[in-house]
C-alpha positions in Angstrom: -110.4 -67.1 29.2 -112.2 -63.9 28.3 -111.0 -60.5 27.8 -111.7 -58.9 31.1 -110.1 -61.3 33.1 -107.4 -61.5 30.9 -107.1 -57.9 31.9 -107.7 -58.5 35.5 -104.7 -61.3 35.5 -102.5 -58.6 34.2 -103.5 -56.3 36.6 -102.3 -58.4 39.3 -99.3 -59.4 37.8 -98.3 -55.9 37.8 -99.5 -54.9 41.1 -97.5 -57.6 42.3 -94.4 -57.0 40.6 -95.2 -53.4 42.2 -95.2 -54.3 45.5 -93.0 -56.7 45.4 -90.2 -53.9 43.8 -91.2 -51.6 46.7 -91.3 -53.7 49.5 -87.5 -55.3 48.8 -85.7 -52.4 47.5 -82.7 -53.0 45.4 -80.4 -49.8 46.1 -79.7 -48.7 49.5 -80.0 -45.2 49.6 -77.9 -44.4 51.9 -74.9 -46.3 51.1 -75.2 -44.3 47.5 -75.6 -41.3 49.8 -72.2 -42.5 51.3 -70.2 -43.5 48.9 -70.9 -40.3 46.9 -69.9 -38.3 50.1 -66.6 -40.0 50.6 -65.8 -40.2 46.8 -66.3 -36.1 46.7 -64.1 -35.9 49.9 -61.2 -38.1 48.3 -61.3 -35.9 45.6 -60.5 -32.6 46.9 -57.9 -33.9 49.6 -56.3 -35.0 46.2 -55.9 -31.6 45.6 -54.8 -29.9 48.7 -51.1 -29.6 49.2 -51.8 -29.6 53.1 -53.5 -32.8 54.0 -50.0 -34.3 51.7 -48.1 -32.0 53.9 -49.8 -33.1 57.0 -50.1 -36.9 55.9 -46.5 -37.1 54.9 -45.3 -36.0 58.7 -47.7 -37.9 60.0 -46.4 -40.8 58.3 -42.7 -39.7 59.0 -43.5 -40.1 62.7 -45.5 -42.8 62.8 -42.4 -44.5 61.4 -39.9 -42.8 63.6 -42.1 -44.1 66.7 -42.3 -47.7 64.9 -38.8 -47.8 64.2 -36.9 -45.7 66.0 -33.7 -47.7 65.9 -33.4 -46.9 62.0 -34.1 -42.6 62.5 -31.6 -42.7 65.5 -28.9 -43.6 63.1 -28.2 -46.9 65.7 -27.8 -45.3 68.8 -29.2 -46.4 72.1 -30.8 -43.7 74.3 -29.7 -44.8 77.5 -26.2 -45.6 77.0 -24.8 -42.3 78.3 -21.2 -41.2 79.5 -20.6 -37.8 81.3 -17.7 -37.2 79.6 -20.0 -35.9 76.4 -22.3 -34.1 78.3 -23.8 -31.3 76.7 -21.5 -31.7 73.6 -22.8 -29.5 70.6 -24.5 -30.6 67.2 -21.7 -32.0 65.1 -21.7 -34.5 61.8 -21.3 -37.8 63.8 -24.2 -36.2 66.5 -26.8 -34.2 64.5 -28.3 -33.0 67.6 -25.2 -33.8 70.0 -25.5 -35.0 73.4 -28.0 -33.7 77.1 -26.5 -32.9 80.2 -25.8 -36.9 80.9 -23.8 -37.7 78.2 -26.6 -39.5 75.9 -26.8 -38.8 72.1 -29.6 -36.4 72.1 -31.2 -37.5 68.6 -31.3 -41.1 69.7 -33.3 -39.9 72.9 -35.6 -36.8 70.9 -36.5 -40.1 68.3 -37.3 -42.2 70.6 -39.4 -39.8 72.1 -42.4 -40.0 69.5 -43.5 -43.5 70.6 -45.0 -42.5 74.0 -46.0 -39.3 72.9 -47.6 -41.3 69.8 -49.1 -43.7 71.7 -50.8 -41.2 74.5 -52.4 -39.3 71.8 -53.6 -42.2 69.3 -54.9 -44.1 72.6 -56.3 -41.3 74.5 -58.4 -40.0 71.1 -59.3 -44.0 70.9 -61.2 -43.3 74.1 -62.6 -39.9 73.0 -64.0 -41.4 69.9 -65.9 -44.6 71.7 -66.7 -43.1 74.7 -68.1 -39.7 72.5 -70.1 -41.9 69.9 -71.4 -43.8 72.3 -73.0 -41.2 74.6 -74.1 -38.5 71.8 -75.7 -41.3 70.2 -77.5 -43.1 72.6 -78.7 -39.1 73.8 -79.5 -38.3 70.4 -81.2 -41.2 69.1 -83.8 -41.7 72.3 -84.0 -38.1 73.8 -86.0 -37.1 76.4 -85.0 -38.3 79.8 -82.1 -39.9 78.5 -80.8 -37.5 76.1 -81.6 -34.5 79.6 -78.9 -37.3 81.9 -76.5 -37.7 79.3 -76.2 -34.1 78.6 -76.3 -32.8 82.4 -73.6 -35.2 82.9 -71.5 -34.3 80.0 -71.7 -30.6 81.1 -70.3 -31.2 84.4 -67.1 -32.8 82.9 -67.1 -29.6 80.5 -66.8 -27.6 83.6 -62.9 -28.5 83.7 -60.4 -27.6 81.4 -58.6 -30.8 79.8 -55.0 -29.5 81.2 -56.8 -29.0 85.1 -58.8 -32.3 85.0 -55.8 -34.4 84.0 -53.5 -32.8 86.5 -55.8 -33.1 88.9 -56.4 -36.9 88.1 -53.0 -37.6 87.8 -51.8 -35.6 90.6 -54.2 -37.8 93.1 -52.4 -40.7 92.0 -55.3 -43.0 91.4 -54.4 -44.1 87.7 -50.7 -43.6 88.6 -48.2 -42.2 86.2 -47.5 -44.8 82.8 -48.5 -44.3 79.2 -52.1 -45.6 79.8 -53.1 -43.7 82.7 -52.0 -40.3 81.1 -54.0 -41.4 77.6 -57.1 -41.9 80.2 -56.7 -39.1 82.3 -56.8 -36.8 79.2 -59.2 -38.5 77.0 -61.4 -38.5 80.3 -61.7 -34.5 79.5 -62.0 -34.8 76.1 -64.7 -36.8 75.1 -67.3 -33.8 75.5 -67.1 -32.5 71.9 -66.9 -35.6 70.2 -70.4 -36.4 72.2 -72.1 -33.3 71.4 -71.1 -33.5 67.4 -72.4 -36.9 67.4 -75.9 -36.2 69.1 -76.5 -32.8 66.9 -75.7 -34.5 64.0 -78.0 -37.7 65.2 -80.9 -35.7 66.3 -80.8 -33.9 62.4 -80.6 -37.3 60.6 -83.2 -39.4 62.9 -86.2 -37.4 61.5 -85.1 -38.1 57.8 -87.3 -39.9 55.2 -84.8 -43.3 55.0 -84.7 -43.6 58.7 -88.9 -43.3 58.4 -88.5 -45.8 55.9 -86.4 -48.5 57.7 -88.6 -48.1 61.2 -91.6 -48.8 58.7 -90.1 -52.2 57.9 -89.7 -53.1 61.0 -85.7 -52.4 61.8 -84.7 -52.3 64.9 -83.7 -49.4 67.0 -79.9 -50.8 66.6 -79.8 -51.4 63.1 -81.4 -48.1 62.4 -78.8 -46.2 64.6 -75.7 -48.4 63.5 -76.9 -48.9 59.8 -78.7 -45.4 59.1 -77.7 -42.8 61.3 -74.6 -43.2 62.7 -72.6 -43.1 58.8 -74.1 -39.7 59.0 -72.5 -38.8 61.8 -68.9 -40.0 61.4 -67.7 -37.0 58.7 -67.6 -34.7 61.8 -66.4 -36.8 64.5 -63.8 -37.9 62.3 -62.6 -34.0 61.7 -62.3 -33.6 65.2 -60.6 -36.7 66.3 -58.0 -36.2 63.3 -57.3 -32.5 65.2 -57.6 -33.6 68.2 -54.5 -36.1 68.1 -51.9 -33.6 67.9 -54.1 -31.8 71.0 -53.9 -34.4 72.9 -50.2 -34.8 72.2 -49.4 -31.4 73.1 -51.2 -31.5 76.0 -49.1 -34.7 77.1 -46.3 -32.8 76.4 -47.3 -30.3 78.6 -48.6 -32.6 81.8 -45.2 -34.1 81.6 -43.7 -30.7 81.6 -45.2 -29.7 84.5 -44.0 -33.0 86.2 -47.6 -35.0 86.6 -47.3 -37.0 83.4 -44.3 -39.6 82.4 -42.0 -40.0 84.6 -37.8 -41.2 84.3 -36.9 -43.4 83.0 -39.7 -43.1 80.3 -38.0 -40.8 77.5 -40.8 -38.5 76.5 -40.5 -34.7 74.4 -42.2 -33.2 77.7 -39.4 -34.5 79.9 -36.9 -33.5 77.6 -38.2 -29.7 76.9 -38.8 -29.7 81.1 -35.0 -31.0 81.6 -33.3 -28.4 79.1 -35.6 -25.3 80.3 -32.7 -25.2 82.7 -29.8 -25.0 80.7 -31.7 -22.8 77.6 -28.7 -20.4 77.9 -26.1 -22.8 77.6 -27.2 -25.1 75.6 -30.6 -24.0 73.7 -30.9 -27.0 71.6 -31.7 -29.2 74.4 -35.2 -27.5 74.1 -35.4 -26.4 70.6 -35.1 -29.9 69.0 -37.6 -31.9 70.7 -39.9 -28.1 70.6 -39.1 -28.7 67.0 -40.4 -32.3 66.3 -43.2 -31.8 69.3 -44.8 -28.8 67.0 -44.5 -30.6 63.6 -46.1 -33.4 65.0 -49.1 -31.4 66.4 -49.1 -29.4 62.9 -49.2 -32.6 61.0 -52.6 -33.5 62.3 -54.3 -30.4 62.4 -53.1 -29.8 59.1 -54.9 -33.5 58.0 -58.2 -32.4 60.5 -58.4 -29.2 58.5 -58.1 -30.6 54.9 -60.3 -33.4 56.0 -62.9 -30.6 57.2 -62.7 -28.4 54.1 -63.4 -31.8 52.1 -66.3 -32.8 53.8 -68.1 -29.6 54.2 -68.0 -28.0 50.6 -69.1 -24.4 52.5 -65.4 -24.4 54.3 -63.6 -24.8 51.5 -61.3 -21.5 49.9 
């Protein structure tokens, strides 16, 4: 073989090699991009005294709505007798007794499950009902994203508090755990939705997305593979605030009599029951107002650390 086409041969080798190298890329950008974002993140919630403030509450409930039994000290909510009614705070009864005789810490523990379990399920729906509208509107635009956005306006045009009232006052969904969660996260979805289709709409014009729709990805692999991890640091702010939101605002349908109902034993019902006797007997409402607001704090606490850590231009 002669010189030149010894040359050539190498020449193709190389090219090949080249195209090969380009063609199946062995580092996925964005997953660095990623990784590198949530490694950062960990980092400086390591050092913020109030996402271990707000983690450890939020743990401490969790528990306390997981195991109730152990926090009330072994006593049963419902087994009441008049004779102790509205008994004060003593060593045996940290929080003593309500107007029907029941151990008050027993009832103020169990308490956290429902109110729990309406805000974790109700931001559940938020977060899948908001991800999945923003990005479907912020990924195809036009017509779609015009719909999507005219409807979501319409359900901004009611307050959370109003729109659940008024769902739950109709009777439709009736009064349990589940119908609460959906009557509130059916008014709160809106901000989750229009995080997720600004932050979609920013992304879907960047190089790797170019890159991917080059190759010949599909529309649902680029939005679920490329765009959507892009989105999440936001969403996932919001959602972590909007827990103890949704847990006040629970608090406050079933204060206004339109969320649980007796015999459920809820915070609301309790702060709603003792409003009447707040001269007598203030700690019927100061207790669960107490736990209620530590709760709330606990998450908003978390959702601010969490926000500071993933946008370096919030942090002190």
């Amino acid at each position: 073989m002669t010189d030149p086409q010894q040359a050539d041969l190498r020449h193709d080798e190389v090219a090949a090699g080249t195209t090969t190298g380009l063609a199946s890329p062995s580092v996925d950008v964005t997953d660095a991009k990623q990784n590198s974002l949530w490694s950062d993140a960990w980092g400086e919630l390591k050092r913020n005294p109030l996402f271990w403030i707000g983690a450890f509450l939020g743990v401490f409930f969790l528990l306390m709505a997981l195991f109730p039994s152990v926090f009330a000290r072994g006593a049963d909510p419902r087994a009441c007798s008049l004779s102790n009614s509205i008994q004060k705070p003593s060593a045996a009864h940290w929080f003593g007794y309500d107007q029907q005789g029941c151990d008050y810490l027993a009832n103020v523990v169990y308490g956290a499950r429902n109110s729990l379990i309406i805000g974790l399920l109700a931001v559940l729906v938020v977060l899948v009902l908001g991800v999945l509208v923003g990005a479907i509107s912020g990924f195809y635009g036009g017509l779609t994203d015009s719909v999507l956005s005219r409807i979501t306006d319409i359900f901004y045009a009611l307050p959370l508090i109003l729109g659940a009232l008024v769902v739950l006052r109709s009777g439709i969904l009736g009064r349990g755990v589940v119908a609460v969660a959906i009557a509130l996260a059916a008014f709160g979805w809106m901000t989750a939705m229009r995080l997720v289709r600004s932050q979609v709409i920013a992304v879907r014009s960047s190089d790797y997305v170019a890159a991917a729709r080059a190759m010949g990805a599909p529309n649902r692999r680029i939005l679920v593979r490329h765009i959507l991890p892009n989105a999440v640091a936001p969403v996932l702010v919001y959602t972590t605030i909007t827990i103890g939101v949704l847990i006040a605002a629970e608090a406050t349908l079933t204060f206004l009599g339109v969320g649980l109902q007796r015999p459920a034993i809820s915070w609301g019902l309790q702060i709603s029951t003792g409003q009447s006797l707040l001269r007598t007997a203030p700690q019927l409402v100061l207790f669960p107002s107490i736990i209620l607001t530590l709760t709330v704090m606990a998450f908003i606490m978390m959702g601010d650390a969490l926000r500071d850590a993933l946008d370096p231009r919030q942090r002190s």
